[in-house]
ZAKOL-214792 format. One record per atom (N, C-alpha, C): x, y, z; residue in one letter. Coordinates in steps of 0.1 Angstrom, whole numbers, padded with zeros to 4 digits, always signed. Example, Ala and Ser with C-alpha at 12.3 -4.5 7.8 and 13.67 -1.06 7.14 Angstrom:
+0132-0057+0078A +0123-0045+0078A +0132-0033+0078A +0128-0022+0071S +0137-0011+0071S +0129+0000+0079S 
This chain:
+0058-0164-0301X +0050-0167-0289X +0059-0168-0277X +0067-0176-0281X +0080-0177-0264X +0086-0160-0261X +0083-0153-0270X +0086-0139-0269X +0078-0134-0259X +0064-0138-0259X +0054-0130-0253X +0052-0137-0243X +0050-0145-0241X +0055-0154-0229X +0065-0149-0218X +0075-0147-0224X +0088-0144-0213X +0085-0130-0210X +0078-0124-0218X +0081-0105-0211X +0065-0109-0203X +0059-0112-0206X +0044-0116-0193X +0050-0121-0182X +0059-0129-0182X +0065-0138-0175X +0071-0124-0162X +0080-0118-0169X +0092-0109-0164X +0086-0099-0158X +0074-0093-0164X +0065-0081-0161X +0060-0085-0144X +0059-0096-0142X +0056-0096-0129X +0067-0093-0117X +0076-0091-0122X +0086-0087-0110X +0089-0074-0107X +0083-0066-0119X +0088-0052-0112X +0086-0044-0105X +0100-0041-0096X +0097-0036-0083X +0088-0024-0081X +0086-0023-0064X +0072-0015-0061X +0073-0001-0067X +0085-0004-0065X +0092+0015-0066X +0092+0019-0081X +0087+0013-0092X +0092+0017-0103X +0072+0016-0107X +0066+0017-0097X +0049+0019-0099X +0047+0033-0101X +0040+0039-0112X +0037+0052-0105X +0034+0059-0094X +0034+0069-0091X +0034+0077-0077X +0018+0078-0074X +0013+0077-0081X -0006+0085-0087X -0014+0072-0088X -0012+0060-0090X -0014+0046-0094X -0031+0049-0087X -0041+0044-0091X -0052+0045-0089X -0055+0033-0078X -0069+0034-0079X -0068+0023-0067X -0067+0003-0065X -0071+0006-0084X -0066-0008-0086X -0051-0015-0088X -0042-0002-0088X -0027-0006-0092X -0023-0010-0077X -0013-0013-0080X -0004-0013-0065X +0005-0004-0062X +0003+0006-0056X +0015+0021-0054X +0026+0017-0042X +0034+0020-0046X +0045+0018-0036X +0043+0019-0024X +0047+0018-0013X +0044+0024+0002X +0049+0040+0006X +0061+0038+0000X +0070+0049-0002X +0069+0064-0014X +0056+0061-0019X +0052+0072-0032X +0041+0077-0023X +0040+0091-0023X +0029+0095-0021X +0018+0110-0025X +0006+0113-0025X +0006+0126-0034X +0000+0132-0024X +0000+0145-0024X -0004+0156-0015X -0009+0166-0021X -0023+0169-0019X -0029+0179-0026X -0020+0196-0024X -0020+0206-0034X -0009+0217-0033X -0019+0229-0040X -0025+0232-0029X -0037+0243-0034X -0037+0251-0021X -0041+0264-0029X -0041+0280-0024X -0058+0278-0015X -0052+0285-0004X -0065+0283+0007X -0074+0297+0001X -0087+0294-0004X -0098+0305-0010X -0104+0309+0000X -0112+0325+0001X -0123+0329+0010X -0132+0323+0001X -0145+0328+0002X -0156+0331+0003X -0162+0339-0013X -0150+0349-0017X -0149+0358-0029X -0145+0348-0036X -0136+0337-0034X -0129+0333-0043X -0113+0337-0041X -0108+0348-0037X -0094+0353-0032X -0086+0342-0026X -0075+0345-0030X -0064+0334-0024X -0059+0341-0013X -0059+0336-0004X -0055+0343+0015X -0044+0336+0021X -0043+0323+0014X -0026+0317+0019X -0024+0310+0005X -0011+0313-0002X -0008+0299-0006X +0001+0289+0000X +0003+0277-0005X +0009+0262+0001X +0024+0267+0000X +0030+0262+0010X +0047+0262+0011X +0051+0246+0010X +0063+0246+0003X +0066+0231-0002X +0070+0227+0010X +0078+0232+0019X +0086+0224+0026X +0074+0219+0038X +0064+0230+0042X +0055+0223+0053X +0047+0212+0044X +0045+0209+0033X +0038+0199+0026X +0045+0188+0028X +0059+0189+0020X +0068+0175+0024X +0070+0171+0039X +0071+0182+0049X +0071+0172+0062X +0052+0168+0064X +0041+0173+0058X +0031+0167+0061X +0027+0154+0054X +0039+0153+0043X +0039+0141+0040X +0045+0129+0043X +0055+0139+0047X +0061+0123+0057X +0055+0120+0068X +0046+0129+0078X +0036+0126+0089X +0029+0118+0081X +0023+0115+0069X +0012+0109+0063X +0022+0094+0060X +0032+0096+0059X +0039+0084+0055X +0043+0074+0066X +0050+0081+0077X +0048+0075+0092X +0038+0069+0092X +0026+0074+0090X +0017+0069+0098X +0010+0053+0090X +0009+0061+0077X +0008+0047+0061X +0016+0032+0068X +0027+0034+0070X +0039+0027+0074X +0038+0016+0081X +0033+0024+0093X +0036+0016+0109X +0019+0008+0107X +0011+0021+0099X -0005+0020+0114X -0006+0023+0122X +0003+0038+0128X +0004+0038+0141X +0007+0052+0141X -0008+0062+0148X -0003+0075+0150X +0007+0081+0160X +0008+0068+0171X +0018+0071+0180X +0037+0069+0176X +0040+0070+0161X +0047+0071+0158X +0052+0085+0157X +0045+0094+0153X +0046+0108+0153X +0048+0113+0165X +0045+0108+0176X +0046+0111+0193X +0065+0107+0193X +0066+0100+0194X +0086+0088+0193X +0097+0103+0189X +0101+0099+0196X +0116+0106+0192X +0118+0103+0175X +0120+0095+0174X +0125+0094+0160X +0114+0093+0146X +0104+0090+0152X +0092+0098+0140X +0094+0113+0141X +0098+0123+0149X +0101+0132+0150X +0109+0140+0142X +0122+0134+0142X +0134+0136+0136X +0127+0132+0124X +0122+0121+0116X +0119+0119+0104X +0113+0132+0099X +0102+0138+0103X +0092+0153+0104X +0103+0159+0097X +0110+0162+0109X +0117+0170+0108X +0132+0175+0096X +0136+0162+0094X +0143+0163+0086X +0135+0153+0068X +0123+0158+0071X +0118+0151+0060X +0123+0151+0043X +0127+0167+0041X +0131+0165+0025X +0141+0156+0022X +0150+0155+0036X +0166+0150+0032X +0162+0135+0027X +0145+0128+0033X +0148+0114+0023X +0139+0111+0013X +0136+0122+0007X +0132+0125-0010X +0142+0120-0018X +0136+0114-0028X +0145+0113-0041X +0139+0121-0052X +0127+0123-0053X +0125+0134-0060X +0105+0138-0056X +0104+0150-0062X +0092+0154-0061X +0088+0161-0076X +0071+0162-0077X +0071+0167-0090X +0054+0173-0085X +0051+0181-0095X +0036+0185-0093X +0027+0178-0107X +0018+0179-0105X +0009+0173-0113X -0003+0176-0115X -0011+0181-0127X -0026+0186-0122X -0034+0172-0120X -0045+0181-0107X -0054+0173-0106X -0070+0172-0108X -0074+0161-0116X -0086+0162-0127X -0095+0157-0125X -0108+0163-0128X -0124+0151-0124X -0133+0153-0135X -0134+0142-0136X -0143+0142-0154X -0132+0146-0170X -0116+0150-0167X -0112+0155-0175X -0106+0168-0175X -0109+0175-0163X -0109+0191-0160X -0102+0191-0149X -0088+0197-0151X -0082+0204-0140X -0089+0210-0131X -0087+0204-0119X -0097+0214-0109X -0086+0216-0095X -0076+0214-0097X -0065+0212-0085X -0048+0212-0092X -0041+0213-0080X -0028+0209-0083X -0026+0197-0074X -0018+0184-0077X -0011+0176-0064X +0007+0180-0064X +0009+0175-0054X +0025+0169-0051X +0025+0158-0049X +0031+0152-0059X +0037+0137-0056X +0052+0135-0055X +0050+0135-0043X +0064+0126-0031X +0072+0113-0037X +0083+0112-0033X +0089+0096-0038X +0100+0096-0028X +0096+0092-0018X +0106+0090-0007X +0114+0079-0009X +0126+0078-0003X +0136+0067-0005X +0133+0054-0001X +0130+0047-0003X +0126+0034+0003X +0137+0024+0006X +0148+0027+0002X +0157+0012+0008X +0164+0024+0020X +0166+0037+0016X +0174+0040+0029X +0160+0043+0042X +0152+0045+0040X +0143+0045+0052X +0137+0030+0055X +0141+0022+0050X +0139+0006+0054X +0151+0006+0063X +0164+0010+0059X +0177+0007+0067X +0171+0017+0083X +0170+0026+0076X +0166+0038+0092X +0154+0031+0104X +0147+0026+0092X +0133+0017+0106X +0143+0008+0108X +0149-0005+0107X +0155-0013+0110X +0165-0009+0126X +0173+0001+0118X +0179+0008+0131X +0172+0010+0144X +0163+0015+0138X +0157+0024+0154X +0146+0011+0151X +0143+0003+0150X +0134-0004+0155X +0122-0004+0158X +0118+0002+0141X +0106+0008+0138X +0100-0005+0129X +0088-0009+0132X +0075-0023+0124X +0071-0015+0117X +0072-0020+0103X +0062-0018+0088X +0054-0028+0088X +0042-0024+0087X +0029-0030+0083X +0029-0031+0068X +0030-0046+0065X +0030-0044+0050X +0024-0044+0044X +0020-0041+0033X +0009-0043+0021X +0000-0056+0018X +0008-0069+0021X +0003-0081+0021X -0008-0083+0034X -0001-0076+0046X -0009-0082+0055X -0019-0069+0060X -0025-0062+0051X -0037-0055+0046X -0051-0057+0046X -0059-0055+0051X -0072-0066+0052X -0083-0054+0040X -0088-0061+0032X -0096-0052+0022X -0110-0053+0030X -0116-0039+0027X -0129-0037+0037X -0140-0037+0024X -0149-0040+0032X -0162-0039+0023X -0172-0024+0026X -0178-0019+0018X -0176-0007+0021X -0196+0000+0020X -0204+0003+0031X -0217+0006+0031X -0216+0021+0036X -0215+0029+0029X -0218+0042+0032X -0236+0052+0030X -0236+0060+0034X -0252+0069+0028X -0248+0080+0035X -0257+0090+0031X -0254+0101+0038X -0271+0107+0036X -0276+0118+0046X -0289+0118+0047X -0287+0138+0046X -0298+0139+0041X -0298+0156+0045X -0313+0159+0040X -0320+0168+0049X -0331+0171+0045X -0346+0158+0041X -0341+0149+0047X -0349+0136+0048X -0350+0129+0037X -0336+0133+0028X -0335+0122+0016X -0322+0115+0016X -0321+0097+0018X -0307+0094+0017X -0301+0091+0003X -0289+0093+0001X -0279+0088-0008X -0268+0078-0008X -0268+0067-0014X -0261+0055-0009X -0247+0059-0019X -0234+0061-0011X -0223+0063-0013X -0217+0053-0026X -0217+0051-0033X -0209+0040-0046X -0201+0050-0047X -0192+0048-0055X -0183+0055-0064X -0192+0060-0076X -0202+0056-0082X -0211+0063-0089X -0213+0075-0087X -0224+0074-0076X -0226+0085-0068X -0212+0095-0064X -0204+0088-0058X -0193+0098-0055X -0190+0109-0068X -0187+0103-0083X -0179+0109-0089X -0187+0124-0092X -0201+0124-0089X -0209+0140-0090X -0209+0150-0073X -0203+0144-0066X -0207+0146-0046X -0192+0148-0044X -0184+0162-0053X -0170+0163-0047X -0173+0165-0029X -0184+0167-0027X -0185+0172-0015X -0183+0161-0005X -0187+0152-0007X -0185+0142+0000X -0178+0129+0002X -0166+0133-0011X -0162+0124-0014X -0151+0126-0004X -0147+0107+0001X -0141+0103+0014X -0128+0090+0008X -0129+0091-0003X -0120+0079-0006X -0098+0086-0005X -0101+0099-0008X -0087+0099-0010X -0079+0096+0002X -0086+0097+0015X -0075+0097+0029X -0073+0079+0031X -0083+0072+0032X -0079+0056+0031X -0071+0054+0018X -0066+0062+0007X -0056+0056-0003X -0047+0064+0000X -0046+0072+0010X -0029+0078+0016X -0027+0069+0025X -0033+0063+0031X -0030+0052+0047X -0028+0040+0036X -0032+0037+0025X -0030+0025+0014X -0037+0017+0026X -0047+0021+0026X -0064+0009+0033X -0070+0006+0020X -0067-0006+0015X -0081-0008+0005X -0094-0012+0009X -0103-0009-0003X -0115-0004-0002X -0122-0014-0009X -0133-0017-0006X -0144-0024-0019X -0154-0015-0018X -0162-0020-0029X -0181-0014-0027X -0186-0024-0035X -0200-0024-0027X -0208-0036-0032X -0210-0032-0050X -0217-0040-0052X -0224-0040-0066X -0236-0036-0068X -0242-0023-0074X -0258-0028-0077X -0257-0020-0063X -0274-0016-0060X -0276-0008-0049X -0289-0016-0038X -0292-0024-0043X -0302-0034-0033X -0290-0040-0024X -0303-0043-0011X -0295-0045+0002X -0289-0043+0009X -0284-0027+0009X -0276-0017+0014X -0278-0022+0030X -0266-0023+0033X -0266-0022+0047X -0261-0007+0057X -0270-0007+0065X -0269+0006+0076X -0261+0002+0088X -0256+0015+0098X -0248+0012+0108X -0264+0014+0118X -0273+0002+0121X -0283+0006+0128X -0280-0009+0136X -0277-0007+0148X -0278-0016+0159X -0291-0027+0153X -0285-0039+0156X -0293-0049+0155X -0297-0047+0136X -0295-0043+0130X -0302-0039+0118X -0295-0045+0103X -0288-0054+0105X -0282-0062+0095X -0278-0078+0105X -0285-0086+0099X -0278-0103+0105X -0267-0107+0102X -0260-0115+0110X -0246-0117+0110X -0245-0127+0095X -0256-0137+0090X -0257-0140+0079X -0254-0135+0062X -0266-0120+0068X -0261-0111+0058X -0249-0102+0057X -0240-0105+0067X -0227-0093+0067X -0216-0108+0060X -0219-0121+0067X -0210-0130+0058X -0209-0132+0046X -0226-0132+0034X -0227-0135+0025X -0222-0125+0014X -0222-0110+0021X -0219-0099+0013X -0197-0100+0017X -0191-0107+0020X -0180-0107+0028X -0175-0115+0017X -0181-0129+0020X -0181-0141+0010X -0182-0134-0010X -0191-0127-0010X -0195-0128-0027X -0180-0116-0031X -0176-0105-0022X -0167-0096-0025X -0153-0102-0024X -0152-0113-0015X -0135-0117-0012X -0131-0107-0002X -0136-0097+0004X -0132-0090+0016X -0131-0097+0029X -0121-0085+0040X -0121-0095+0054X -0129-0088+0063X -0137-0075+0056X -0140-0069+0068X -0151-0058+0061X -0165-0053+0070X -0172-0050+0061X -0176-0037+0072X -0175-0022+0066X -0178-0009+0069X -0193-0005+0069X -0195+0001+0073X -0211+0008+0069X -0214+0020+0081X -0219+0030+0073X -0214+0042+0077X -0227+0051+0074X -0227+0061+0082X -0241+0069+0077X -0238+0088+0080X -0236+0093+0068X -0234+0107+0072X -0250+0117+0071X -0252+0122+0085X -0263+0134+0087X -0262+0144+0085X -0262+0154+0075X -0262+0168+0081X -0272+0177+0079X -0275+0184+0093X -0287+0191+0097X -0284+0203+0087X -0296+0209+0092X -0301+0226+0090X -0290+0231+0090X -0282+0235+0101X -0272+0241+0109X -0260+0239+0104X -0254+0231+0093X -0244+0227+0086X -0236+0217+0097X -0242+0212+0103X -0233+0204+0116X -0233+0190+0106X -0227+0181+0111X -0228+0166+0108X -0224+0162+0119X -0233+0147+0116X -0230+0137+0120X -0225+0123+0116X -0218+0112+0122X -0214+0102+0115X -0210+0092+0126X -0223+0079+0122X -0226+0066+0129X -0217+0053+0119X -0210+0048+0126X -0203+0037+0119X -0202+0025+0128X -0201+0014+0119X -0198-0001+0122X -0192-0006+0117X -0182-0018+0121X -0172-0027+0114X -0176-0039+0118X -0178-0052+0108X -0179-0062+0113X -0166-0071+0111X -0169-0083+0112X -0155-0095+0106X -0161-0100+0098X -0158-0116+0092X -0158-0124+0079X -0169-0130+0090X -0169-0133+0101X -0182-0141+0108X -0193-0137+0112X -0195-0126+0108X -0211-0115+0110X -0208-0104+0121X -0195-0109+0129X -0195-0105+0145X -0194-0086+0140X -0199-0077+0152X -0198-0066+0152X -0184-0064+0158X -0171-0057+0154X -0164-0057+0166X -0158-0041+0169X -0164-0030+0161X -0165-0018+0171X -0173-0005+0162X -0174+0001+0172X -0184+0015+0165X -0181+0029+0168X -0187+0035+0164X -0183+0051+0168X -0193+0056+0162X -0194+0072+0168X -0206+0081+0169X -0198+0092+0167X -0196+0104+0159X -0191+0114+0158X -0199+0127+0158X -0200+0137+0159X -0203+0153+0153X -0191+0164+0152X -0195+0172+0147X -0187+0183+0140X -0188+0191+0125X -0185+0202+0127X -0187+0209+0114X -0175+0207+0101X -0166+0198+0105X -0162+0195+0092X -0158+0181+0089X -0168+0173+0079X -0166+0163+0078X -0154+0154+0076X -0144+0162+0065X -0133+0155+0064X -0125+0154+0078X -0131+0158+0088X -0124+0149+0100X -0129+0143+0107X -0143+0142+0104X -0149+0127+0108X -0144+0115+0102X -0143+0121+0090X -0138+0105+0081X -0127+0100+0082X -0118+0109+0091X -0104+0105+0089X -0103+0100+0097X -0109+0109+0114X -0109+0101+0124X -0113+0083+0125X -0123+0081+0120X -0132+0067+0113X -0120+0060+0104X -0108+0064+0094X -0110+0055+0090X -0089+0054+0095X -0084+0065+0106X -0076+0065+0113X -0079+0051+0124X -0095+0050+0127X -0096+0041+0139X -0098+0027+0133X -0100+0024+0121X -0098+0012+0113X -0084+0006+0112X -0078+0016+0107X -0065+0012+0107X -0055+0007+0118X -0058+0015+0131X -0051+0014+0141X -0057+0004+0145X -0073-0008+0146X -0074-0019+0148X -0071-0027+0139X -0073-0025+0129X -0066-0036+0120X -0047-0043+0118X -0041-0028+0126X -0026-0034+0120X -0023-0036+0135X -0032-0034+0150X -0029-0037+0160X -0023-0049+0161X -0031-0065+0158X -0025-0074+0161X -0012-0073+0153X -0009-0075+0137X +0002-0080+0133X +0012-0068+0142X +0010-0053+0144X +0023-0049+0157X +0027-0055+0168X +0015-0060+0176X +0020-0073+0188X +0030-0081+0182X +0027-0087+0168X +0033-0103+0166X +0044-0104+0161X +0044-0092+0155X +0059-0092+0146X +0073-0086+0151X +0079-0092+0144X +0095-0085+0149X +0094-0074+0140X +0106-0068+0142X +0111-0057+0135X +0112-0063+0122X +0114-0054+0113X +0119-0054+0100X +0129-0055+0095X +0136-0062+0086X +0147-0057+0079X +0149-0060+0065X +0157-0059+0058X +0159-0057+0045X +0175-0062+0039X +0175-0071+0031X +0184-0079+0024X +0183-0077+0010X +0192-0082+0006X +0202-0078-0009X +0202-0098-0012X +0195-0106-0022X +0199-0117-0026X +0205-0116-0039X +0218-0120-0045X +0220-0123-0054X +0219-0140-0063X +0212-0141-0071X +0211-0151-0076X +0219-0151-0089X +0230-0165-0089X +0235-0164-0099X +0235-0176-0105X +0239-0177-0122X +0236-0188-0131X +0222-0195-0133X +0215-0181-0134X +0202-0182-0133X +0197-0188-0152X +0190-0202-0152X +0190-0205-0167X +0178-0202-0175X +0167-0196-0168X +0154-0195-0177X +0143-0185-0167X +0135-0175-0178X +0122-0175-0169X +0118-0179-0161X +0115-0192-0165X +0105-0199-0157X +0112-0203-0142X +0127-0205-0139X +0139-0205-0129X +0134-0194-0125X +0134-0184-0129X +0132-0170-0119X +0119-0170-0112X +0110-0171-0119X +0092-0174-0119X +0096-0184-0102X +0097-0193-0104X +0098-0203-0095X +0109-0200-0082X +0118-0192-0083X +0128-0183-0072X +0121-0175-0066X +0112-0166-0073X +0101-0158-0069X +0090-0162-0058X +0086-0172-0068X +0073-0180-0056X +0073-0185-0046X +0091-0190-0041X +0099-0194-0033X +0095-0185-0023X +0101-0175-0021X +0105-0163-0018X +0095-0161-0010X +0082-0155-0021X +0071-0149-0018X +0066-0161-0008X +0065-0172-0012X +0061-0182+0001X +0063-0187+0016X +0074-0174+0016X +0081-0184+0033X +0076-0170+0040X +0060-0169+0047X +0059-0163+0059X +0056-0171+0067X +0059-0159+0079X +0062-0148+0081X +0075-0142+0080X +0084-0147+0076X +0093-0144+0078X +0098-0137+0068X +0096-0136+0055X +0094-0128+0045X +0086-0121+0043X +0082-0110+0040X +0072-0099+0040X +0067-0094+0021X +0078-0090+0019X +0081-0085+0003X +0090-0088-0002X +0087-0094-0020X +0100-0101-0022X +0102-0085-0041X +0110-0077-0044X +0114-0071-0056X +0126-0075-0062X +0121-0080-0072X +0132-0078-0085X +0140-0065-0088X +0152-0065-0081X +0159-0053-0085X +0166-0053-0099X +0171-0059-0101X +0179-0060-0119X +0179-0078-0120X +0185-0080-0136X +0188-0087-0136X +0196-0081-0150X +0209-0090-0148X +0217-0085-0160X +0224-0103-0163X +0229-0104-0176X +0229-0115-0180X +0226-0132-0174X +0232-0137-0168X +0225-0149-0154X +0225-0144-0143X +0225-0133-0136X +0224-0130-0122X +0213-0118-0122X +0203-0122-0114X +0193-0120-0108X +0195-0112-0096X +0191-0101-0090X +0189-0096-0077X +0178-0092-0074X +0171-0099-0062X +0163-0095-0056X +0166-0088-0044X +0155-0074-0040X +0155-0070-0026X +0146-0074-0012X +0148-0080-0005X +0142-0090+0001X +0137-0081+0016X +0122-0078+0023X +0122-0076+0036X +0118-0088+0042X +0123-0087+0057X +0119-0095+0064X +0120-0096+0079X +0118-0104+0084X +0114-0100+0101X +0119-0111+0105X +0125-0108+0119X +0135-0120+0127X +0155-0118+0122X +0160-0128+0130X +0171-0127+0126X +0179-0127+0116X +0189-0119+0111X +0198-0123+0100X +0203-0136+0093X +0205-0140+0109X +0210-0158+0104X +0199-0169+0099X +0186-0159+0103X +0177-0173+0104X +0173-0168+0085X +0172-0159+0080X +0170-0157+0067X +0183-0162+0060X +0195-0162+0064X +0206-0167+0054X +0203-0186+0052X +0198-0191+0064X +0193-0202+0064X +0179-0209+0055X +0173-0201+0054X +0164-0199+0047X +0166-0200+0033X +0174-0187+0028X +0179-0191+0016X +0189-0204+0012X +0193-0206+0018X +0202-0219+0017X +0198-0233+0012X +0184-0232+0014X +0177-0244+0017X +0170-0240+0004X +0168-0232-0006X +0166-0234-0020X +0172-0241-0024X +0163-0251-0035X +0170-0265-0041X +0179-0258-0055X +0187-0274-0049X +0200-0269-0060X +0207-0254-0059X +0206-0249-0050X +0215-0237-0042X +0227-0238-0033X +0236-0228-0038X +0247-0232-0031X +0251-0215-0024X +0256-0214-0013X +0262-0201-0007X +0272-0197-0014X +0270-0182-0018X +0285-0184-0020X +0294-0174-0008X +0285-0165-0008X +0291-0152+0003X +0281-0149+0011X +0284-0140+0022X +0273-0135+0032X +0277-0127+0037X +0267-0114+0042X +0275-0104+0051X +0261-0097+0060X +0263-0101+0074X +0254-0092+0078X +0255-0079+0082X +0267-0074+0081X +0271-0056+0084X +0260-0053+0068X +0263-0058+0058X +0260-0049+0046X +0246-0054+0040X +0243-0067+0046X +0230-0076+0046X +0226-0080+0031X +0242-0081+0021X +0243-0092+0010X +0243-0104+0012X +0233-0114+0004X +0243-0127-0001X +0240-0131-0011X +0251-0141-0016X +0247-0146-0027X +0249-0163-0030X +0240-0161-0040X +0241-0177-0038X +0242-0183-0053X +0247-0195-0055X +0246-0201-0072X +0237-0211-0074X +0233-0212-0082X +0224-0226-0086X +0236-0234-0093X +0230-0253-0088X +0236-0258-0095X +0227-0265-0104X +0237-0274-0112X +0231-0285-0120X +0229-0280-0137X +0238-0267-0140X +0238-0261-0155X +0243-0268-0166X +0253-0278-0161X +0258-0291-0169X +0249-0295-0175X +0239-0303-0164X +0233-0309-0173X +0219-0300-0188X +0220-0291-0186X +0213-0281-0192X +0215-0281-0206X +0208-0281-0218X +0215-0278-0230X +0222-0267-0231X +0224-0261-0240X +0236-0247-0243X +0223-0237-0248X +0215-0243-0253X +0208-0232-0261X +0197-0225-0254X +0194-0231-0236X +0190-0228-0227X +0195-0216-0215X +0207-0217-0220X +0217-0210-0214X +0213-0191-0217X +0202-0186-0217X +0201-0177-0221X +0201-0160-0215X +0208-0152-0223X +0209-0136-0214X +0199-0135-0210X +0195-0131-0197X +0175-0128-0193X +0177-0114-0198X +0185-0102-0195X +0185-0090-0194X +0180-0088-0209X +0192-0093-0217X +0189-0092-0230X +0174-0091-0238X +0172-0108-0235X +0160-0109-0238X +0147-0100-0231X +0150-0101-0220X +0140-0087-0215X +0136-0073-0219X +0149-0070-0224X +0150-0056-0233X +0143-0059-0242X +0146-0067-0246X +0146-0067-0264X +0130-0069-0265X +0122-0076-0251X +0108-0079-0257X +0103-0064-0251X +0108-0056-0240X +0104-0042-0235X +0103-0031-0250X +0114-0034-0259X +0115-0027-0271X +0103-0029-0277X +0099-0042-0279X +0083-0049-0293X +0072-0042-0279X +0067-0045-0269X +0056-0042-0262X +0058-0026-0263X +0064-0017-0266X +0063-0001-0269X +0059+0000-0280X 
């Protein structure tokens, strides 16, 4: 039982980067993984007329990752979102292809990207580039339909998984925007002025745990044109913006729509935040799980000022975490300092290590005294 215990225990630390690249929408995917569809452009016959070249994919993936990043299309405008474009493959750590499947059936190829994440954390820090993080993410609640020929269809993922045609979810999980959808198909709400009460946008806000609630209506005429009417409310009924689109190809209505969510949603935290940066903690004479568990929660608890806290290794009593954060160097070395029963031992801000010991192991039994690494293997071995 204390076996199963400690690897449940441990399983919560592993870093973002060791998530799959493909992670669906309930996992949590790295910021820095990403997939890009890698398919041959068809006529009409069916004939292939271009195929994909890797290298213009990988820099359209790092445009997709810029932008994931910040929340900010005006990143790709900057000199140095530029140079990232530009010299994109150089911060790959690797790439792979993958087929891609609906109901079971290959119907595609992807590329999944795996950009370097601690050296392009060092690179924003430099140039004085803000990551929008994953924590401070607002989940939306999600009313879509779409109308054609005077019959509507209310968007679920139900409905999606037979409507390749209209399915809109993969560009909000490249920007890593999550998503909800109601339950059940009574009480759909429309983007119709005046046409849902501020009552009913709280209670559907309230029952999901979301901060923010979408509702969306796709038209398309005779003429193959569309249209697309949208609303965003808050957690307090309030409306706070809209848009009215046309054009003949939908997937850039959608993107435009869910490009203009994003750019209001990570607006404020860009005003408020400092830059970013990224630290190396070493924890040493670390005596139990449950010690780590509680270093962790530490960690995770001091915003703003901490953003993301990863378990990089742990090998016999020493613990390392990779730490981001925003504001000064010194005011984070202080920070850590002030963990109980912590002592400094070293510090460097050129290389942005420190490390620190716990005390009070004396008083500790000996049989408490235990390898984590070890034991962590050893239960990684029984859960395979």
């Amino acid at each position: 039982m204390r076996s199963f215990i400690l690897i449940a225990l441990l399983m919560a630390f592993i870093p973002l980067n060791a998530v799959k690249a493909n992670s669906g929408s309930n996992g949590t995917p790295s910021l820095f993984n990403l997939v890009e569809t890698f398919d041959p452009e068809i006529d009409a016959s069916g004939k292939v007329v271009k195929s994909p070249d890797l290298n213009d994919k990988i820099r359209q993936g790092m445009r997709h990752l810029l932008v994931r990043l910040t929340g900010d299309h005006a990143i790709l405008r900057s000199e140095e979102g530029k140079a990232f474009v530009a010299d994109a493959k150089a911060w790959l750590t690797s790439y792979y292809f993958e087929p891609r499947k609906e109901e079971g059936v290959t119907v595609g190829q992807n590329l999944v990207l795996v950009f370097d994440r601690q050296r392009m954390l060092k690179a924003f820090q430099t140039g004085q580039i803000l990551i929008w993080p994953l924590s401070e993410r607002p989940e939306t609640l999600v009313y879509g339909s779409f109308v054609q020929a005077g019959s509507i269809l209310k968007l679920n993922p139900e409905t999606l998984s037979y409507r390749p045609d209209i399915e809109f979810r993969a560009y909000p999980g490249l920007l890593a925007l999550p998503l909800d959808f109601p339950e059940g198909n009574q009480g759909w709400i429309y983007p119709l002025a005046g046409g849902a009460g501020s009552s009913d946008i709280q209670e559907r806000l309230i029952e999901s745990a979301s901060q923010y609630l979408l509702t969306f209506q796709v038209t398309k005429s005779n003429s193959q044109q569309y249209e697309l009417q949208w609303r965003v409310y808050s957690a307090s009924g309030t409306e706070l913006f809209s848009g009215q689109q046309q054009g003949a190809q939908l997937p850039a209505l959608m993107e435009a729509m869910f490009d203009r969510l994003m750019a209001n949603y990570s607006y404020g935290y860009r005003q408020n935040a400092s830059v970013l940066g990224v630290a190396t903690l070493g924890i040493n004479q670390v005596a139990s799980a449950e010690q780590l568990i509680e270093l962790e929660s530490y960690l995770v608890a001091q915003k703003p000022t901490i953003h993301q806290v990863s378990l990089n290794s742990i090998k016999g009593q020493r613990a390392e975490f990779e730490v981001v954060y925003q504001g000064r160097y010194e005011s984070l070395v202080a920070l850590f300092s002030r963990i109980d029963n912590a002592r400094l031992l070293s510090e460097s801000a050129l290389t942005g290590k420190v490390e620190l010991k716990l005390r009070g192991l004396a008083e500790r039994p000996e049989t408490q005294l235990i390898d984590l690494s070890k034991e962590y293997e050893t239960n990684l071995r029984e859960e395979r």
